[in-house]
Structures are given as structure tokens and as C-alpha cells.
C-alpha distance (Angstrom), angle and dihedral (degrees) to the residues before:
residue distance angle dihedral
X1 . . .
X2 3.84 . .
X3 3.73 93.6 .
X4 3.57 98.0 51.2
X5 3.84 92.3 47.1
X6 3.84 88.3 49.8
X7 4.11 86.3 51.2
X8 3.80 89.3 53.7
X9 3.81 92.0 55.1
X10 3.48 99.6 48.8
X11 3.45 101.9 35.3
X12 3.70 114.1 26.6
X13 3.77 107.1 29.3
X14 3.65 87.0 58.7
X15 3.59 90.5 62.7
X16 3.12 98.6 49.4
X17 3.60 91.0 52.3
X18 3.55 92.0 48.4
X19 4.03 92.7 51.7
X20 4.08 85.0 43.9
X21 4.22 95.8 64.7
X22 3.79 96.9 21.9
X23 4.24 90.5 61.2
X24 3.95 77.7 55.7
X25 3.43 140.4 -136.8
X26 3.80 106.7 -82.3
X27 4.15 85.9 60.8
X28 3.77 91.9 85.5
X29 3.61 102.0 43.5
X30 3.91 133.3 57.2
X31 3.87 116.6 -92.9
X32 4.26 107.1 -104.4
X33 3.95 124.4 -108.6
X34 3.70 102.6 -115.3
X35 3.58 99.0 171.5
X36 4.00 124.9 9.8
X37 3.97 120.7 -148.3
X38 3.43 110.1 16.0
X39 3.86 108.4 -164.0
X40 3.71 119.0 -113.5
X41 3.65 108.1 -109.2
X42 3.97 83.7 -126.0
X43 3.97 87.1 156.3
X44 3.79 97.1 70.7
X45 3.44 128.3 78.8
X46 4.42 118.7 -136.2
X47 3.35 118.1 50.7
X48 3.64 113.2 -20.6
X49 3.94 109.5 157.4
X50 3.75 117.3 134.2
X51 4.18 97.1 153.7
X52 4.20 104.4 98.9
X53 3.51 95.1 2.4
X54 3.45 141.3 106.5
X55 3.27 116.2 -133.0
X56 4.19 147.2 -176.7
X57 3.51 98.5 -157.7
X58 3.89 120.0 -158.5
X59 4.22 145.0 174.3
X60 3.76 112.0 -134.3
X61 3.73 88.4 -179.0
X62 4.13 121.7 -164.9
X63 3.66 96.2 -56.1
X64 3.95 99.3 70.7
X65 3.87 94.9 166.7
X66 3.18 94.8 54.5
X67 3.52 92.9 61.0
X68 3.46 106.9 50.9
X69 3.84 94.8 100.2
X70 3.99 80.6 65.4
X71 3.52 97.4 53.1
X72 3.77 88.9 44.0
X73 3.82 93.8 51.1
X74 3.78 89.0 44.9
X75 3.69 94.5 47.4
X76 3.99 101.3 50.6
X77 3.93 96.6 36.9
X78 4.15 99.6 44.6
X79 4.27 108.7 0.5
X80 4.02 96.5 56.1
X81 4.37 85.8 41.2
X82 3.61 97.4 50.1
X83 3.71 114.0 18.7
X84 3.76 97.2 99.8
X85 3.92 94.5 59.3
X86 3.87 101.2 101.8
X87 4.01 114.1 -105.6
X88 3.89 100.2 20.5
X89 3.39 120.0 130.2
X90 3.91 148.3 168.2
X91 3.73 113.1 -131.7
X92 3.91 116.7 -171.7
X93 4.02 125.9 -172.6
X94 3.49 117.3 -143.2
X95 3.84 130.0 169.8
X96 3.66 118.4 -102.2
X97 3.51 118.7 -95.1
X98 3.99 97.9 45.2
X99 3.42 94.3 83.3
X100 3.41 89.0 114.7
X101 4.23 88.8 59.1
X102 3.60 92.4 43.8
X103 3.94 89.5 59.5
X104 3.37 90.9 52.4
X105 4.02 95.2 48.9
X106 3.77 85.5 52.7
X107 3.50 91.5 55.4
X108 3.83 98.9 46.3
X109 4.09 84.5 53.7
X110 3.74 89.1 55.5
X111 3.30 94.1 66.8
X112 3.82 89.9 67.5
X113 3.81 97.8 37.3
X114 3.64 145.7 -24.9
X115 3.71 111.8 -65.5
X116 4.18 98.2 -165.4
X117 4.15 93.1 128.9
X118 4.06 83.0 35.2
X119 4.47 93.6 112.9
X120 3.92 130.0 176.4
X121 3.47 121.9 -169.4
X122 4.09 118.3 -166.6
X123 3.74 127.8 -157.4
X124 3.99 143.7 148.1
X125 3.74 124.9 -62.8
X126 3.73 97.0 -104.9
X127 4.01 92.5 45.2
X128 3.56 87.5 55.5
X129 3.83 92.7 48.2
X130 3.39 90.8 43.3
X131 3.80 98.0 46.3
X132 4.22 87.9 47.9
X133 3.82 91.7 56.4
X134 3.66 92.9 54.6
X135 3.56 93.4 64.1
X136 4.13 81.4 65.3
X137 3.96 92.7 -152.0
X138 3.60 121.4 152.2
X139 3.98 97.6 -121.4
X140 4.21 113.5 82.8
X141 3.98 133.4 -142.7
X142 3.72 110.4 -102.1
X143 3.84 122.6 -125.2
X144 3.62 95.2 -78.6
X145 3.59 93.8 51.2
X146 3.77 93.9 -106.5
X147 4.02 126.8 119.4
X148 3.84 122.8 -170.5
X149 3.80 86.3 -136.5
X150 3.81 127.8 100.1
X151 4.08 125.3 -169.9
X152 3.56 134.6 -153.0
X153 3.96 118.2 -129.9
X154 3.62 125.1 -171.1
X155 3.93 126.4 -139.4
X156 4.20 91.7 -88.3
X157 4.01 84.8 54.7
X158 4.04 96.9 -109.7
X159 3.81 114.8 150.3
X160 3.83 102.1 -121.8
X161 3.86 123.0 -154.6
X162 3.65 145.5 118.7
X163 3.84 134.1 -51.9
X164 3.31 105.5 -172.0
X165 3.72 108.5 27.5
X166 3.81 119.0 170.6
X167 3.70 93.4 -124.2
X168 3.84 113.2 27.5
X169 4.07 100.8 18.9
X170 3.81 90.0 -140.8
X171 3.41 116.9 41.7
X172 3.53 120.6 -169.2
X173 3.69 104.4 168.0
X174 3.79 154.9 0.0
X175 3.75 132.4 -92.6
X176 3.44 115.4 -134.1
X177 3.56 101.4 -168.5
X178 3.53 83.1 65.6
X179 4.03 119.2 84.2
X180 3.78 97.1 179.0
X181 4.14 86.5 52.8
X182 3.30 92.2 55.6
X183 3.74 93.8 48.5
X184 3.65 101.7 37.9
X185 4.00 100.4 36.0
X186 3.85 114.6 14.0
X187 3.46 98.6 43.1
X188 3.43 95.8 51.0
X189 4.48 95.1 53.4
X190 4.21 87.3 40.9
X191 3.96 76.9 64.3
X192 3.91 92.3 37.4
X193 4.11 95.5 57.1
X194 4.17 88.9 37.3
X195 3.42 94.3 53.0
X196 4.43 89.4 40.2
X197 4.29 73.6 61.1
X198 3.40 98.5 48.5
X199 3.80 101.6 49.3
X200 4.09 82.5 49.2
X201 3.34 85.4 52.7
X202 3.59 104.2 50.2
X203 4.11 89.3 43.5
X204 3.69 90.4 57.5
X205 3.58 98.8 46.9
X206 4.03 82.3 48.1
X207 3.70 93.6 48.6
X208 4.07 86.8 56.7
X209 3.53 105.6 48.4
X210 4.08 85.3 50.7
């Protein structure tokens, strides 16, 4: 009886400790409100729905080929993980008039998965500017109207991130050049604000059947 106790302590409460901190912090508490009320992009044309969705929203800016690594990144690390879960969606703003490069983005990310909830949006410079700046982050559009950055907003179009993050202390959103962000940060609040739904979910269908 002794030895097995002494092989739970040294070999299984260590893994459970391990499993405890590595599934992170933010797993047992709701994701912050960063920004309340995000506009609807209403003046683009595409697919430009943020009401009852969830959404990874992204600027693809001018220079669409140079992006693609981005979209690539973002596509195998959070896309192909979350894609099934009913309203979920990637939304991408693009300038009007590469509609044409978009298409053929979409087309190169089929290749590696289906890209139905995959949406691009397209409007002026200004309305792009404009629509950017009402996110109020702290992080700015380059020159070509394109930002490495993508942000998570919930169904009642709130920017979700972190307040307290270990590296940036607010963090508004999600670098895409960056694999091991993706994996060790974004992935893990894309599960945060699913699972927030879920629990609703569940506690409304309870609520009925009462």
C-alpha cells in the first residue's frame, strides 16, 4: 500500500500538475471585453457580418501575396481546429479592387482545407482606416493597409483579448507571423469564448426543460 502511494506522488501528481499550468491560466476564467460595440463594417461589400458570429477578424492590406504566409499560419493553427463549431468564422478586409487576389488566396487555402466560413470583405481606403480605429487597440495598420494582427469578436461584436498577459499586459490581438502565438495564446482564448458559448448554451437549454 505504501509503495503504490509513493508511485502516485512521484509519478502521477506531477502530471497532473503539469497538465494543470500547461492548459493555462485564462482556461478557467472568462475572456476580457477589450473594446465594446464594434461597428458593423456595413460600408463594404462581401461578407461583412459580425452580429451572432464569431469571428477572427483580419487586414490583408494591398499587398495580398505577401501575406499569404499569414493566412497560411492562421489557417492550419486556428481555421482547421475550430471551423466545425457552428457560427465561427474568419473575416478578412481587403481593399477594393483585389478581389481578383483574394479569390485566388481562397483558392490556394483550399488546397489544405475547406475554406466555407473563410470571408473577405473589401472597401475604400478611408473605410478601412476608419473601421481599424474603431477597434481602439494599441497596434496600427501599416502603409498598405495591412496589420499582422488578427482579433477575436464575440457574437455581441466586443473585441475579446487579454488584460493581463505575461508579455504585453494588454493584449489586443494575435500575431500571425507567429506560429508559437498562435499555438500557445490564441488557440487557447478561441477555446475560452467557445466554451463561454457553450456553458450559455447548455444553461438555456436547462432553463427550458425546467
Amino acid at each position: 500500500m505504501k509503495k503504490t502511494f509513493v508511485l502516485i506522488v512521484l509519478f502521477i501528481f506531477p502530471l497532473v500538475a503539469y497538465l494543470f499550468f500547461a492548459s493555462g491560466v485564462n482556461n478557467f476564467g472568462k475572456l476580457p471585453i477589450l473594446t465594446e460595440n464594434v461597428p458593423e463594417p456595413i460600408e463594404f461589400s462581401g461578407d461583412n457580418q459580425l452580429a451572432d458570429k464569431i469571428t477572427i477578424l483580419g487586414f490583408l492590406g494591398n499587398t495580398i501575396d505577401k501575406k499569404k504566409g499569414n493566412a497560411f499560419n492562421l489557417n492550419q493553427k486556428i481555421y482547421k481546429r475550430f471551423s466545425e463549431f457552428n457560427d465561427f468564422q474568419i473575416l478578412m478586409i481587403a481593399p477594393k479592387g483585389l478581389e481578383d487576389e483574394v479569390t485566388a488566396l481562397k483558392g490556394e487555402l483550399g488546397t489544405l482545407s475547406e475554406v466555407d466560413k473563410w470571408n473577405f470583405a473589401f472597401g475604400e481606403e478611408n473605410d478601412i482606416q476608419s473601421f481599424f480605429r474603431s477597434l481602439e487597440t494599441n497596434l496600427e495598420l501599416g502603409q498598405d493597409l495591412s496589420t499582422p494582427y488578427v482579433f477575436i469578436i464575440d457574437k455581441d461584436r466586443n473585441l475579446r483579448g487579454r488584460n493581463d498577459d505575461e508579455d504585453e499586459g494588454v493584449k489586443f490581438g494575435f500575431n500571425t507571423t507567429s506560429v508559437a502565438e498562435l499555438n500557445n495564446k490564441m488557440e487557447d482564448d478561441v477555446k475560452i469564448i467557445l466554451a463561454e458559448y457553450r456553458l450559455a448554451l447548455k444553461k438555456n437549454n436547462a432553463n427550458r426543460s425546467k
